[in-house]
C-alpha positions in Angstrom: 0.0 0.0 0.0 1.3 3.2 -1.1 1.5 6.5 1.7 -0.2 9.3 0.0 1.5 13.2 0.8 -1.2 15.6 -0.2 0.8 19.4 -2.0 -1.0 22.3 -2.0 -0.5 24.4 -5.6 -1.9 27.9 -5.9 -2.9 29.4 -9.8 -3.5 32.6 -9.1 -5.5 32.1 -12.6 -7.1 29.3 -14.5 -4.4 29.0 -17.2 -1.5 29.8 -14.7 2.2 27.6 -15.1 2.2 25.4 -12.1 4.5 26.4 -9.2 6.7 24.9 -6.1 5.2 25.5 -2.6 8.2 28.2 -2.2 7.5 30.0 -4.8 4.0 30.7 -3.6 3.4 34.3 -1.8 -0.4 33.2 -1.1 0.6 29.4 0.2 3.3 28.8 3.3 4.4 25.8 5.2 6.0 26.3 8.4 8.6 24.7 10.0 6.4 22.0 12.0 4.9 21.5 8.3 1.6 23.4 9.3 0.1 24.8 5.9 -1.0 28.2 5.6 -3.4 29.6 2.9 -4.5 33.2 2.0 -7.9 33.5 2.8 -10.5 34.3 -0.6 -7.1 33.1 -2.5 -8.0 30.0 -5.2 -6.8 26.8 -4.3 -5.7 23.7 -6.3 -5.1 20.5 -4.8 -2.7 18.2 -6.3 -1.4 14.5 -4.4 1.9 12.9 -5.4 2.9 9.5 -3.9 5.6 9.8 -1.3 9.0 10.3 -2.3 8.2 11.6 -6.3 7.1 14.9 -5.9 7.2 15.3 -9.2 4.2 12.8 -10.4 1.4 15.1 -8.3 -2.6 14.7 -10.3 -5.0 17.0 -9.1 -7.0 15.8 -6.0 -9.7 14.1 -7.7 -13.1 15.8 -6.5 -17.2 15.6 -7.3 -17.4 18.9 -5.3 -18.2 21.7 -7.7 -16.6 24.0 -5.0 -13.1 21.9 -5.5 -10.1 23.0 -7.8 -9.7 25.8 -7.6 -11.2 25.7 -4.0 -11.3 29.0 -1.7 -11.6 29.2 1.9 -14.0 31.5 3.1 -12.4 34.0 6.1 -9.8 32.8 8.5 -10.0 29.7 10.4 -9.3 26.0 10.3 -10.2 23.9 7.9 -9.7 20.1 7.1 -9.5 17.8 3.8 -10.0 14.3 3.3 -8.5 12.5 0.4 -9.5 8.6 0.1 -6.3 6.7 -0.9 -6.1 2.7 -1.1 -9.4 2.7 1.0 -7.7 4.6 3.8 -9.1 8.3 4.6 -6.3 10.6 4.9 -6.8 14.1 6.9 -5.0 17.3 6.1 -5.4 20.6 8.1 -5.1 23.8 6.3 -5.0 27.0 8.3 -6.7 29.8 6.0 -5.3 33.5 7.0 -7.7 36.1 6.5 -6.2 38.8 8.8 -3.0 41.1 8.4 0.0 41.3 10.9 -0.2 44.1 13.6 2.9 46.6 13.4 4.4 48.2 16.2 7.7 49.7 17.5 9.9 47.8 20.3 12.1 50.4 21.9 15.2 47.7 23.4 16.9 51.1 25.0 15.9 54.9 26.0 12.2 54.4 26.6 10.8 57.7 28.8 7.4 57.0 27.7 4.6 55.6 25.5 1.3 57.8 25.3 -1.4 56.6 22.6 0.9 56.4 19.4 3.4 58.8 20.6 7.0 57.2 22.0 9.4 59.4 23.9 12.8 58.6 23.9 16.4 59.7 25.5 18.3 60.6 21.9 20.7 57.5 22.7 17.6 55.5 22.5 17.5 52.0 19.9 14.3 51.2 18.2 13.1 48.6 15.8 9.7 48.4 13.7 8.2 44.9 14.4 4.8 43.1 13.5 2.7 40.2 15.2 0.7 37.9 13.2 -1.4 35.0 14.7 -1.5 32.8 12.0 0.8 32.0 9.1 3.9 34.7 11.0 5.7 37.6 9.8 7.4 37.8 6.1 8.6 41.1 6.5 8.3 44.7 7.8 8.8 48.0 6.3 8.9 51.8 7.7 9.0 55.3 6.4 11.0 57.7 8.4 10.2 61.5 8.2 8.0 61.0 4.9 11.2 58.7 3.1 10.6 56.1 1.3 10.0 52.9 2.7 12.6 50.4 4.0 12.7 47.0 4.7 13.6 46.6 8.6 16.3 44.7 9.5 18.2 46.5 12.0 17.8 49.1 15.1 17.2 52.5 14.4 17.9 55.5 17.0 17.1 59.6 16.9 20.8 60.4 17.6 20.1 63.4 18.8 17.0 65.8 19.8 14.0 66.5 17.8 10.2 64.9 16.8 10.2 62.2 14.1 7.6 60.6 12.1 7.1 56.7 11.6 5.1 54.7 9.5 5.2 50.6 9.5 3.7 48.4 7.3 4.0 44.5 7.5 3.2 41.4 5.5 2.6 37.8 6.6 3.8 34.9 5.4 0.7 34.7 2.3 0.4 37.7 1.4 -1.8 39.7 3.9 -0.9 43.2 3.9 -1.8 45.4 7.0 -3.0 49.2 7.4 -0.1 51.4 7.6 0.7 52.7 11.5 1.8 56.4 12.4 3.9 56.8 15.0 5.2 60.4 16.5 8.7 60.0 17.8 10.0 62.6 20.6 13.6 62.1 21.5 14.4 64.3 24.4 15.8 64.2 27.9 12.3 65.3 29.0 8.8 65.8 28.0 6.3 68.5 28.7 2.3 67.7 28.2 0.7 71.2 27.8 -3.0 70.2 29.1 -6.1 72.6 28.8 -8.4 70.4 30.2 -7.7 70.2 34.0 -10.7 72.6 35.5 -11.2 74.3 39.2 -13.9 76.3 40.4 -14.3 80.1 39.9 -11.2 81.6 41.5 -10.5 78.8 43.7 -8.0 75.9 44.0 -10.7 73.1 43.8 -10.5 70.5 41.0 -13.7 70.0 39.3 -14.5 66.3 38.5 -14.1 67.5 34.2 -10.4 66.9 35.0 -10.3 63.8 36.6 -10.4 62.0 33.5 -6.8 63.4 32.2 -5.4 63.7 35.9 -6.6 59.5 35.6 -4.4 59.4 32.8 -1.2 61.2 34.0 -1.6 59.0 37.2 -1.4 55.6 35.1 1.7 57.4 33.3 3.2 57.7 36.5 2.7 54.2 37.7 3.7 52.5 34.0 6.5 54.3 34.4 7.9 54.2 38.2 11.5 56.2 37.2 9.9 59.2 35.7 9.2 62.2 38.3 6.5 65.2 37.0 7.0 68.8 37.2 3.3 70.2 37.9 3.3 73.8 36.2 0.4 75.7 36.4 -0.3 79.2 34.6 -3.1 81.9 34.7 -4.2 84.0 31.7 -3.5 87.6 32.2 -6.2 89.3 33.3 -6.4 90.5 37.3 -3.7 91.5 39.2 -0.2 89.5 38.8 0.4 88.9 42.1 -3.2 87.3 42.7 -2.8 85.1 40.0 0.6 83.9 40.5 -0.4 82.8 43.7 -3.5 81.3 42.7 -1.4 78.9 40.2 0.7 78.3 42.9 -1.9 76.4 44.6 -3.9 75.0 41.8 -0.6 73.3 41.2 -0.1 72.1 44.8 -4.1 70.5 44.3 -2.6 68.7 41.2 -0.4 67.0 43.6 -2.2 66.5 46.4 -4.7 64.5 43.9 -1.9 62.6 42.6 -0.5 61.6 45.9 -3.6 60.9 47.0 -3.8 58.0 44.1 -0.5 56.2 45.6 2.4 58.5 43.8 5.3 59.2 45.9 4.9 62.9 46.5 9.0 62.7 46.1 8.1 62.4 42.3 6.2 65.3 42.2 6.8 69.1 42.5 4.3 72.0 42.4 5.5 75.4 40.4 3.1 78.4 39.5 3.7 80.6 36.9 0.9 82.9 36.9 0.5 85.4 34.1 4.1 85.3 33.7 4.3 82.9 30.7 1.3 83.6 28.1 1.7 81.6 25.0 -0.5 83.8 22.4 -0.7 87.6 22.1 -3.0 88.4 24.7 -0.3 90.2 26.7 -1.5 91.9 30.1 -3.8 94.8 29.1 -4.8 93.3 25.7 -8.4 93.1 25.2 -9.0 89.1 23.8 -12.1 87.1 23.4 -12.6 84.3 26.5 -11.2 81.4 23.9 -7.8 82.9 23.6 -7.5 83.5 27.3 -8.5 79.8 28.1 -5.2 78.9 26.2 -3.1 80.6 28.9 -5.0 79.2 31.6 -3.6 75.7 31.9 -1.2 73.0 33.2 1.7 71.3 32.0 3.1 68.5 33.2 6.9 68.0 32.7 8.1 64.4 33.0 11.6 63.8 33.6 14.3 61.0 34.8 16.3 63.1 37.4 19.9 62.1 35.8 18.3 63.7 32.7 17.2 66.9 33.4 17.4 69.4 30.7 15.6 71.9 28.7 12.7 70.3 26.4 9.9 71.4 23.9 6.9 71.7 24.6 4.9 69.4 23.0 0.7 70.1 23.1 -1.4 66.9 24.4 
């Protein structure tokens, strides 16, 4: 009795030229011989006896959905091929879905925040992908608008400044996934300019509106236990300059009380008001402006830093 090996063919058209299993971008077979098909891709089966690759026939079939076949989504799916009155069971994995990019950072990490990644300029970086089925055939990036590479090695700023990143991947049949923006920061420091954070009327009492980002900073701090935050808060200019740099003073000193008050080590966090001192628009003091522009001066900014790092930053807007 002759032991039947079942090779999977793919013609990407009717009247294709047959091809090996290696030459295949839709088709893969791993290492534990697992067989990977693109999903929606057509299919031909063809069976060679074992040890002559070379003789395969098409997989004889009275399916009218056989040769070319095509595998509907991404899952599992089995074949049986009767041989010599044995039934003989393949598995075929059908991959519907595209890797998942991202960026590993292996040295110089400050902080991740949504899609933005702040780094110390000595930092090392390198543009990966997951895939959960057939694996990763290959990932590509665009640096600052350039075009894209394939990446095979680590990348790093090498010195200060914002980057942009864009990663692509493929998978091992062909799946392609949505591009991924990145921002990259690479500076000793990094200072969230936050509009957001709201007390009552001439008072030093958070109103619940600002929970939601103070929530956020707090979850910053405790991902990351080596960073410390600068708390800096700023009036607009109207009123008198003494009034309001006082009030900031303690609107910044509530910032940390609230923080402190959610487990951070108050010897991470330290309290500095500006006042009117530091407007970042053109409504100077005695400059009539509409409410809008004035909101823009009223705000905090939150300054994270490693201590052995300390230096001047950017400000960069959240």
């Amino acid at each position: 009795m002759r032991s039947w090996l079942l090779t999977l063919v793919l013609l990407p058209y009717l009247f294709g030229t047959l091809a090996g299993q290696e030459r295949q971008e839709n088709l893969y077979v791993n290492e534990a011989n697992q067989i990977f098909v693109k999903a929606d891709a057509p299919i031909y089966f063809f069976v060679s006896p074992s040890g002559q690759p070379q003789n395969m026939i098409m997989l004889p079939s009275s399916d009218s959905l056989a040769n070319p076949m095509y595998f509907d989504g991404d899952g599992k799916h089995y074949l049986v091929y009767q041989s010599s009155g044995q039934k003989i069971r393949y598995l075929v994995y059908a991959d519907g879905v595209g890797p998942n990019p991202y960026v590993e950072v292996a040295r110089g990490l400050l902080m991740k925040h949504q899609n933005r990644i702040y780094l110390e300029p000595n930092a090392t970086f390198t543009p990966k992908a997951k895939d959960k089925r057939s694996g990763v055939k290959s990932v590509y990036y665009s640096l600052n608008g350039e075009p894209y590479k394939l990446a095979t090695n680590e990348l790093s700023p090498g010195s200060n400044g914002e980057f942009s990143l864009r990663i692509y991947a493929v998978d091992n049949v062909g799946n392609t996934s949505d591009t991924v923006a990145y921002t990259l920061i690479s500076s000793p420091d990094v200072t969230f300019k936050v509009n957001n954070i709201y007390f009552e009327t001439a008072s030093v009492n958070l109103l619940p509106e600002s929970f939601e980002i103070l929530n956020q900073m707090e979850d910053m701090l405790k991902l990351y236990p080596e960073l410390h935050v600068e708390i800096k808060a700023h009036a607009d200019t109207r009123g008198n300059t003494d009034y309001n740099l006082d009030l900031s003073e303690r609107r910044a000193q509530s910032v940390v009380r609230y923080l402190s008050g959610k487990g951070i080590s108050e010897s991470r966090l330290k309290a500095v008001g500006f006042g009117d001192s530091q407007p970042v628009n053109e409504c100077l003091k005695g400059v009539q402006c509409p409410d809008s522009k004035h909101r823009e001066n009223r705000r905090i900014e939150f300054r994270f830093f490693i201590p052995k790092l300390m230096q001047p930053t950017p400000k960069l807007s959240l």
